[in-house]
Every structure is written in C-alpha cells, then in structure tokens.
N, C-alpha and C positions, 0 to 999 in steps of 0.2 A: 528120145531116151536111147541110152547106148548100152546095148550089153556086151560081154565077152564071158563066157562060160556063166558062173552062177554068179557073178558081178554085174549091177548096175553101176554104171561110172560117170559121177558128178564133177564138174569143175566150181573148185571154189579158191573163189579171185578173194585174195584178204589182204591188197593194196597195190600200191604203187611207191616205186621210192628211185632216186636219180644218181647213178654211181659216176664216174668221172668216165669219158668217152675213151680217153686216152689209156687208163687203166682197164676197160672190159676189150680194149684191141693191143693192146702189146705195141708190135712192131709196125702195126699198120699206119699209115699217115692218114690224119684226119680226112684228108681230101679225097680219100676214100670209103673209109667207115661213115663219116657224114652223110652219104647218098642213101644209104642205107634206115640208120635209124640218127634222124637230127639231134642234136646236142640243143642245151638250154643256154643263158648267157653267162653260166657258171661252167661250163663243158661237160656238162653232166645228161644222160642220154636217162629217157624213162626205162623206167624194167618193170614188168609184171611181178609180182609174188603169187604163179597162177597154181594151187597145190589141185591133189588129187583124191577123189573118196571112191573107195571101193565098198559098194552094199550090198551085203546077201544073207541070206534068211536068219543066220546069224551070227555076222560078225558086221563092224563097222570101220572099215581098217580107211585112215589118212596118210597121204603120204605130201609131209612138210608141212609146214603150218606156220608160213610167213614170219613176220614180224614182232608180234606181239602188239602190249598195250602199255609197256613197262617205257617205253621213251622219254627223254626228257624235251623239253621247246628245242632247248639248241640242235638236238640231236636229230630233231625236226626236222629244223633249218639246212641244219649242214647235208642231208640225206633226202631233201627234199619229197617227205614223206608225204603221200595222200590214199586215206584210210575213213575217211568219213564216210565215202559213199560204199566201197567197197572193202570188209575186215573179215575177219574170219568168223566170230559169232552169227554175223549177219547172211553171211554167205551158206552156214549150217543150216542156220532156222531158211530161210528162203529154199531147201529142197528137203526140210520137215526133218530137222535132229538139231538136236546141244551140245556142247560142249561134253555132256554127261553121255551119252550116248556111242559118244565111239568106246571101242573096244583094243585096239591098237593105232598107234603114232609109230610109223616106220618115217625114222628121219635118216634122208639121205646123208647127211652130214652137218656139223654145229656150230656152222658158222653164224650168227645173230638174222641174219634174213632168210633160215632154213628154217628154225628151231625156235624162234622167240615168241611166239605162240605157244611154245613147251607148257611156259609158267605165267602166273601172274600175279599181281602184289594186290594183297589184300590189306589195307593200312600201311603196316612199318613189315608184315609179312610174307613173303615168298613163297607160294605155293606153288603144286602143279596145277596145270590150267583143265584138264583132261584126268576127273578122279578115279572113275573104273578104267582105264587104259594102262596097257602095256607100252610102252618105248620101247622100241627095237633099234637099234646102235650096231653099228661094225664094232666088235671088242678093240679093235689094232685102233681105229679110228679114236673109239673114245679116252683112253690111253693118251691116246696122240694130244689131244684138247688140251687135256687137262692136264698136262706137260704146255703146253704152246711154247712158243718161239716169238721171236724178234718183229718176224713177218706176219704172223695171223694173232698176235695179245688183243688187236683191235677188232678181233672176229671173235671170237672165243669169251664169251661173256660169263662171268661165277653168277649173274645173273638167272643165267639160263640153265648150267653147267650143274651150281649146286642142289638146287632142288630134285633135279632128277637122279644125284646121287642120294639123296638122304628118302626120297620117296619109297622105296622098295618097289618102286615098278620098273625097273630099269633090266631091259634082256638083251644081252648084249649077244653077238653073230659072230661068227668065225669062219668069212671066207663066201662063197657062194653058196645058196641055199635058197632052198625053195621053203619060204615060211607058211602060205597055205595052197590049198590046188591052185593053179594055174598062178602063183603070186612068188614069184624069184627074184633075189637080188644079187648083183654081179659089182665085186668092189672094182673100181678103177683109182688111179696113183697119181696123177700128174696133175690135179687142182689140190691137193690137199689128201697127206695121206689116207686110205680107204675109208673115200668115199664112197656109197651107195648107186648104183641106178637099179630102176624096178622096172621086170618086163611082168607082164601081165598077157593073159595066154590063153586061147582056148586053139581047137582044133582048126577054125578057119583064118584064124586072125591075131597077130602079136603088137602091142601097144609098149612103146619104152620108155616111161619118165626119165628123162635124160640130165636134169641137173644140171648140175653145174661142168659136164663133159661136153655139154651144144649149149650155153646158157640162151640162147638165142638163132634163129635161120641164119644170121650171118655170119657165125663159128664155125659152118660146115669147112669152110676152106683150111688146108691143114693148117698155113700161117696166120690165119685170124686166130688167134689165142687171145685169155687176156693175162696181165703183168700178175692178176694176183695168182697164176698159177704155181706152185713152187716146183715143180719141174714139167718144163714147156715141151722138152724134147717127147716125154715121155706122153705128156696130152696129146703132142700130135699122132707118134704112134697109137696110142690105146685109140684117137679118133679115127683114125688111118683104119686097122682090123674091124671097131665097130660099124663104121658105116659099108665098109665090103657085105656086114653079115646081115644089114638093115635093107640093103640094095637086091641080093642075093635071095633072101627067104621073105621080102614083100611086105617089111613090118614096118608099121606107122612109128614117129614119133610124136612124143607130148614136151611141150617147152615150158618150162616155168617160169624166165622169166622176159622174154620174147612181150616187148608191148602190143602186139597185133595179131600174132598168130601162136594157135591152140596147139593144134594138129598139124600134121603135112605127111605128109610122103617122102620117097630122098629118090630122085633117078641118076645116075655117073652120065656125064657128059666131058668131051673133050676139052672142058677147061677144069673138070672136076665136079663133087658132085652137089646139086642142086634139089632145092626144097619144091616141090609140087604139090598142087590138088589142096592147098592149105584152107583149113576150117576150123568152128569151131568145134568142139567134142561130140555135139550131138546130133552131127552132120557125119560121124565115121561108120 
C-alpha cells in the first residue's frame, strides 16, 4: 500500500488499446522506437490506459478514467482495444469502491482515452458514469474541446463532451491550482491546449501523473514526441523545464499509458535523461 500525505494511492488499469507506432514517435524512425516498445502487424504499439485513485477519509478523487464502455466493434478493431480482463469498473471493485463512490474525476484532458469512462450509455441514453462526482476540467482546455479542430474532431467525442456539459457537475480550473492538500494541477500546451498534469505531495515525497506530456519512459528524450502533439516545439520545452525540476527535487513519475512501467524515477545522464528504479505503485 502506498501512501503520500493523507492519500492511499491505487492503480487502476481500465484497458489496453494500440495506437499507431509512427504517430506516438513523431520524427523518430521506427528502427529506433521499435527497440523500445514493439509494434503489432498493423504498426500499432500497446498503450496502457493506467489511471490513478487518490483515497482519504473522505474524499475519493480519480484521475482519468480510460476508455469507457461506449465503443463500437469497428472502433474495436481499428484501436485494438482489450478491456475484458482489465476496465475500470473491475479495477474499482478489486481495491473495494464503485463507480458510485468517487467523489471527484480530475480529467487531465478529453481526448476519448482520457475521459471515456466520463459517461456511459444507458439504452438509447447517455449519462454520466460517476453520479455523486465532480469533474474537474481546465476551463481554457474545455473551451478548447468543444470548439475542436481539423486535428483532434477524432479525439474529442460529443459522446463524452455532452453529458458532462448538461450534468451540472462539471468544475472547471483556471490555471494552476491546488485543488485539495497535497493534490496540484499544472496546465502544460504542447499536446493539446491546457492540458492537465497532477503532482500529488506530502513532505517527503512528490508523485506526478504525467499524461500525455511523457505518455510513456520512452518520451523522456526531447525528440521522441508524438505527431499528435499540436505544438512539438513547445512539448519539448515544457518537457525540457519539467524533467530539470523532476531530476532536481527527487520526484517520481506515474505513466499512464507506458505498457510496462507504473512508476520510475528520472536521473540526467550524458546522453539525456533516463527512467530508473521502475515499479509498480505499490513498490514506491
């Protein structure tokens, strides 16, 4: 069991799903990203969807909440989704809570394999998935969505989108903020505008849900980006500054969607900086 200040901190794995290898590395040639995390015969690399639960005496705060349940076969197929063994329901109940139990959904940002677990279709109905929960949203971010572009129409689902406008539980953020003790979020620009990451904090030890800014150990390098960043210059910097201040003050990272590793460490090395000491959560 792992704590950090008055949080217990569960991982809950709510699938798998296979994005194109060539799109989560950008510039990189395969013949390099390959060695790393292997590609399938569709050139699609596995990704965890590994979110986060923060539990304390009384609050029950998630952070992301994978894919949902709302998919179609094709979308299956084309996304090579696997969810049977590992969803989000299943993942709740397995460390003793429901869907009904959480008390906030801090979604780093709404792209469909952040947020799609937001809602879920009841018949011909769309609800929210999470009834006593608040959603917490960057205000610029949400904005951002629900406007979309050319580039993310195929991230940005009214699926996922509309429910939590029409719900009344929708709180939206303005910037950096610390939403409960030790629980801070810090917008970053260069995947998608402000998005989220959450550092989580007590006095001996800082944990940082990193999102979609490391989506994996092998992003740390400034040029591993991926294509669907919409500004790269700007991912490298924001990466550039955070891992100076992850290296510096001794703070773990958490990957979400990294098919193998939970946890790590970051140490700077002469070719740049590298992932160490990697485990899972309840090993930190």
């Amino acid at each position: 069991m792992t704590q950090i200040g008055q949080y217990t901190l569960h991982t809950i794995e709510t699938g798998r799903l296979g994005l194109d290898g060539g799109a989560m590395f950008g510039i990189v040639p395969k013949a390099l990203w390959e060695r790393r995390i292997p590609s399938d015969n569709a050139n699609r690399i596995p990704l965890n969807m590994r979110c986060l639960l923060l539990e304390s005496s009384d609050r029950l705060i998630l952070i992301d909440n994978g894919l949902g349940d709302k998919y179609s076969d094709q979308f299956a197929e084309l996304y090579a989704i696997e969810d049977s063994e590992m969803n989000l329901p299943g993942a709740l109940q397995s460390v003793g809570f429901s869907l009904e139990d959480v008390t906030d959904v801090i979604l780093t940002h709404l792209h469909f394999d952040h947020c799609g677990g937001s809602t879920t279709r009841d018949g011909d109905q769309l609800q929210v998935a999470f009834p006593n929960a608040q959603y917490l949203v960057q205000k610029a971010h949400w904005e951002w969505a629900n406007v979309s572009n050319v580039r993310e129409k195929g991230s940005f689902l009214a699926e996922n989108l509309n429910p939590l406008a029409d719900s009344g539980q929708l709180a939206l953020i303005d910037g950096t903020k610390e939403l409960f003790p030790g629980v801070d979020v810090i917008p970053v620009d260069g995947h998608t505008k402000n998005m989220q990451i959450v550092k989580i904090s007590d006095a001996e030890r800082t944990l940082v849900f990193v999102a979609d800014l490391l989506p994996t150990h092998a992003h740390l390098s400034p040029a591993w980006n991926m294509a669907y960043d919409l500004w790269p210059m700007t991912t490298i910097e924001e990466k550039e500054n955070f891992l100076k201040d992850v290296v510096d003050r001794g703070w773990q990272l958490f990957f979400e969607h990294d098919p193998e590793i939970a946890v790590a460490d970051v140490e700077m090395t002469e070719r740049g900086p590298k992932v160490t000491n990697p485990r899972p959560l309840d090993e930190l």
